[in-house]
Structure formats: C-alpha cells, structure tokens
C-alpha positions in Angstrom: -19.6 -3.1 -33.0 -22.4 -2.3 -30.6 -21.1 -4.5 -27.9 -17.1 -2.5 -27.9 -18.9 1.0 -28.5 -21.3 0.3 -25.2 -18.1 -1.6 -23.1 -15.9 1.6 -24.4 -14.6 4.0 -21.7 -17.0 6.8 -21.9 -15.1 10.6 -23.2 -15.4 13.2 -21.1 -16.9 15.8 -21.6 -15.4 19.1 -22.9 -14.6 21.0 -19.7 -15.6 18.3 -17.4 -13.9 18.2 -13.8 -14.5 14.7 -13.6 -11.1 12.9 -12.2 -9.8 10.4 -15.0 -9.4 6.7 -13.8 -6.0 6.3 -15.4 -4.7 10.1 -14.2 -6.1 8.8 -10.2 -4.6 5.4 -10.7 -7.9 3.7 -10.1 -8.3 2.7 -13.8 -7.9 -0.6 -15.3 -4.2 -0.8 -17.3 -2.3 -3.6 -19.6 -0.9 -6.0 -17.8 -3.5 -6.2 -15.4 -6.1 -9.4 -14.3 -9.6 -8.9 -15.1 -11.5 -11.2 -12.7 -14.8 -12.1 -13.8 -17.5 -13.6 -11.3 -21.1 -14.2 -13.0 -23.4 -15.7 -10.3 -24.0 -19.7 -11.5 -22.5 -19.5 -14.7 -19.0 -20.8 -14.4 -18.8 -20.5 -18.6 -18.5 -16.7 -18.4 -16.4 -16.6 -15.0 -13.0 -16.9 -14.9 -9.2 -14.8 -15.0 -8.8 -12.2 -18.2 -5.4 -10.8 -19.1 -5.4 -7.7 -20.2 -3.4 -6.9 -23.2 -0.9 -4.2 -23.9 -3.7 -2.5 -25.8 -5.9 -1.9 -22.8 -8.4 -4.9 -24.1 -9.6 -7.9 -22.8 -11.2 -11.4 -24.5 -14.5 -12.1 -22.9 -16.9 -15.2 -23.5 -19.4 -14.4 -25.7 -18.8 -10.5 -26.0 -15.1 -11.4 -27.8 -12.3 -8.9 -27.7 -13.1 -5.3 -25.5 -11.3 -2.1 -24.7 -11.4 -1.8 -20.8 -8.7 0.2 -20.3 -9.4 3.1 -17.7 -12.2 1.4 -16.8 -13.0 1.5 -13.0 -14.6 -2.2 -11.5 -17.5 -0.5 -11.0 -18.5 0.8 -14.2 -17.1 -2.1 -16.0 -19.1 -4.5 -14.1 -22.2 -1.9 -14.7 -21.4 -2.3 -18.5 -21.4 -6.2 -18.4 -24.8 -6.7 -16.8 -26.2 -4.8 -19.7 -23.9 -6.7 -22.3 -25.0 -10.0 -21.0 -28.5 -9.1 -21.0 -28.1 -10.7 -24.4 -27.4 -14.0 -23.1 -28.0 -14.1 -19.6 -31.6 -13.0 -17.8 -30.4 -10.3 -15.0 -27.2 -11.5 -14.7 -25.3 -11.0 -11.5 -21.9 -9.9 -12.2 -18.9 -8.9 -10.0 -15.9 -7.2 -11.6 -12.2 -7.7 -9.4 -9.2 -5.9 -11.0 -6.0 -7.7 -10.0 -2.2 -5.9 -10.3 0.2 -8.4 -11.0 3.2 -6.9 -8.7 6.5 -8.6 -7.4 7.6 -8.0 -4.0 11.0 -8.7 -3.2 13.8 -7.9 -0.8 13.5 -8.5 2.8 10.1 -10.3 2.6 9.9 -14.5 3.9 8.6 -15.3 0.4 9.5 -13.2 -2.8 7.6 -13.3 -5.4 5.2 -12.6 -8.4 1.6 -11.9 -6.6 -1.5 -10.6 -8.9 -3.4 -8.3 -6.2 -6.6 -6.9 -5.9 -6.2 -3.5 -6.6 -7.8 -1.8 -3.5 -6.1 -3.4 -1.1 -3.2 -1.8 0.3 0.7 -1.9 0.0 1.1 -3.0 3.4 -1.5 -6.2 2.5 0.8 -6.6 -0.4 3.5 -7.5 1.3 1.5 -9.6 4.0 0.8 -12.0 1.2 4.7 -12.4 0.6 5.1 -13.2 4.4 5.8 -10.1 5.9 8.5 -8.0 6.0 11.7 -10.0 7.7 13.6 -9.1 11.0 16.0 -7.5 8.9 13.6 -5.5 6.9 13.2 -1.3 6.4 9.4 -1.3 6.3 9.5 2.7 6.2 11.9 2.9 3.0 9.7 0.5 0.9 10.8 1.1 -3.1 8.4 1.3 -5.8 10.6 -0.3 -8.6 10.4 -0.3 -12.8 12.6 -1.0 -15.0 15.4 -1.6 -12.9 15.1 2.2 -12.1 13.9 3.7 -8.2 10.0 5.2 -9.4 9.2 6.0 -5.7 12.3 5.6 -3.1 9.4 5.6 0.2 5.9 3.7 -0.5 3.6 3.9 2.7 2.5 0.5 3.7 -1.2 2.3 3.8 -1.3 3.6 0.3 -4.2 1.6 -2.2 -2.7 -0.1 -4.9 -5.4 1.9 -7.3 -4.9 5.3 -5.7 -0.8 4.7 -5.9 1.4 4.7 -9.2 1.9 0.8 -9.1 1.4 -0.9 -12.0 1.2 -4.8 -13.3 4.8 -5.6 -13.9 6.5 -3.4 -11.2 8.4 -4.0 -7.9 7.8 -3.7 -4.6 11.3 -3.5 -2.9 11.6 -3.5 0.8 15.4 -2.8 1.7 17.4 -4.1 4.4 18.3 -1.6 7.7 21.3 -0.1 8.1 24.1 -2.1 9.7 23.5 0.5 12.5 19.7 -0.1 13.0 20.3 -3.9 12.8 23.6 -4.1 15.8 22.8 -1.5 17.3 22.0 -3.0 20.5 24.5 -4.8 20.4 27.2 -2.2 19.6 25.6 -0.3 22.1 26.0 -3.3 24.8 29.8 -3.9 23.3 30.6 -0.1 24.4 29.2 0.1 27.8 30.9 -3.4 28.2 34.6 -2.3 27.3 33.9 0.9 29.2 32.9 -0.9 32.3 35.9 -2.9 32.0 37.9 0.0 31.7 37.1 1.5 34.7 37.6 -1.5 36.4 41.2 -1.8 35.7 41.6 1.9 36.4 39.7 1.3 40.1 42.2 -1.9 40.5 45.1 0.0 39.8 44.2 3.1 41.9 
C-alpha cells in the first residue's frame, strides 16, 4: 500500500498552474513501454507494458499506477522504492510509444519509440520517407479516422498528440508533383516540334 501510494502521480494542488503531463502529452499513457535500466542488476531491468489502466508490473514493487507520470519523476520515485532492496540504486526510466508508420516509408511497420525523440526520427527508423513520398502532409492516424491531416517531422513524440497504438501516415504526392518534370519536358517537346513543322512549311 505504501509502495502504490509513494509511486502514485502526485494531485495537484487546488489552484496550481502546474502543466499536467497527460494535458502536455509528456505523460506516460496505456499502451505505452516502460523501459527499465537498474545499473548491474539485470533482475529488475527489463521492457514493462503498460496496461489499459495506466499501471505497470514491476519486480519486486508488483503492480503500480504510472500513468501521467513523466520519466523523470518516475525514475525519482523508483530509486526511493528500491531503497528497499537495492543500496543507492541507479535507475534510468525510458518511456517508449509503440507507433506504426506506414505509407510511403521503405519499411512499414509497428516501431515502440522513445518518446522524446521526434516525428521525423520516427520515420527514419522505418527507412525514410520514399521518392514518392509527401513528407509535409504527414497524417496522424486513429481509429481508421484522420486525428491530425499535417504532423511536422520536428514535433516530439511527448509534446505531440501521438499515442501507443496510432499511425503515422505519410501520403504519396500528387500525380502532378511526381511527373511534373516530365510533363513539363513532354510540353516544351511537342511545342518545339510544333514550331518546327510550322518553320518547314513557311
């Protein structure tokens, strides 16, 4: 009881203009990773779903609320918890999104994410956005349904909407943007050979 009422996410005070975690997107939510690194003890280290409840099952500390929870002050909250166990224990908290890119990326898929790194990173780790790619119309996607139609490849996972289970969409161009060049070439070509004939004929 102890250990879940000192690992809780504090209340905030009545009035208080502190920013809340969830409200900034910085905050720990279901679905996401907790990754937990505790210096030469691989029993307490390791990958922690966190459950649609906002908790997480830890070794030795069993079955916590983290949700809204910043890496920081969950890490903070740890070192005191394992105190119990462990003498100064050196503890480093990651918080992974588990996001799937797809569209015109070179390799689709599901990729859990360290939360501050940034859209653009994101995509990196599924290859890059292809030839044939929009990289200024990237889609924010859940549910099947649009959430935001133009994601900034510079915007932080935390500080964005994203959330474990949605999709990162990156469109194809327009047929325009894509021939262009070549439509482009094809006109000044027939026009050229246009004006020959005219020239031949004069």
């Amino acid at each position: 009881m102890l250990l879940v009422l000192l690992l809780a996410a504090p209340a905030l005070a009545q009035g208080s203009t502190t920013p809340d975690p969830l409200a900034t997107g910085a905050g720990v939510r279901p679905g996401d990773v907790i990754k937990v690194w505790v210096w030469r003890e691989p029993d307490y280290t390791g990958d922690f779903p966190v459950d649609a409840r906002g908790r997480v099952v830890l070794p030795h500390l069993g079955e916590i609320m983290v949700r809204g929870r910043t890496a920081e002050t969950l890490a903070d909250s740890l070192r005191t918890a394992y105190r119990v166990f462990l003498r100064n224990p050196s503890i480093e908290i990651t918080v992974l999104r588990r996001v799937a890119v797809s569209g015109e990326v070179a390799k689709p898929g599901l990729y859990p994410a360290d939360a501050t790194i940034s859209i653009g990173e994101l995509i990196s780790l599924a290859g890059g956005v292809t030839s044939t790619g929009n990289a200024k119309k990237i889609q924010l996607m859940r549910d099947g349904r649009v959430i935001v139609s133009e994601l900034g490849p510079g915007t932080v996972l935390q500080r964005s909407p994203v959330q474990s289970g949605d999709q990162i969409f990156v469109p194809q161009r327009s047929w325009v943007s894509r021939n262009g060049q070549v439509f482009v070439y094809g006109a000044i070509s027939i026009t050229s050979a246009v004006l020959v004939a005219v020239l031949v004929r004069r």
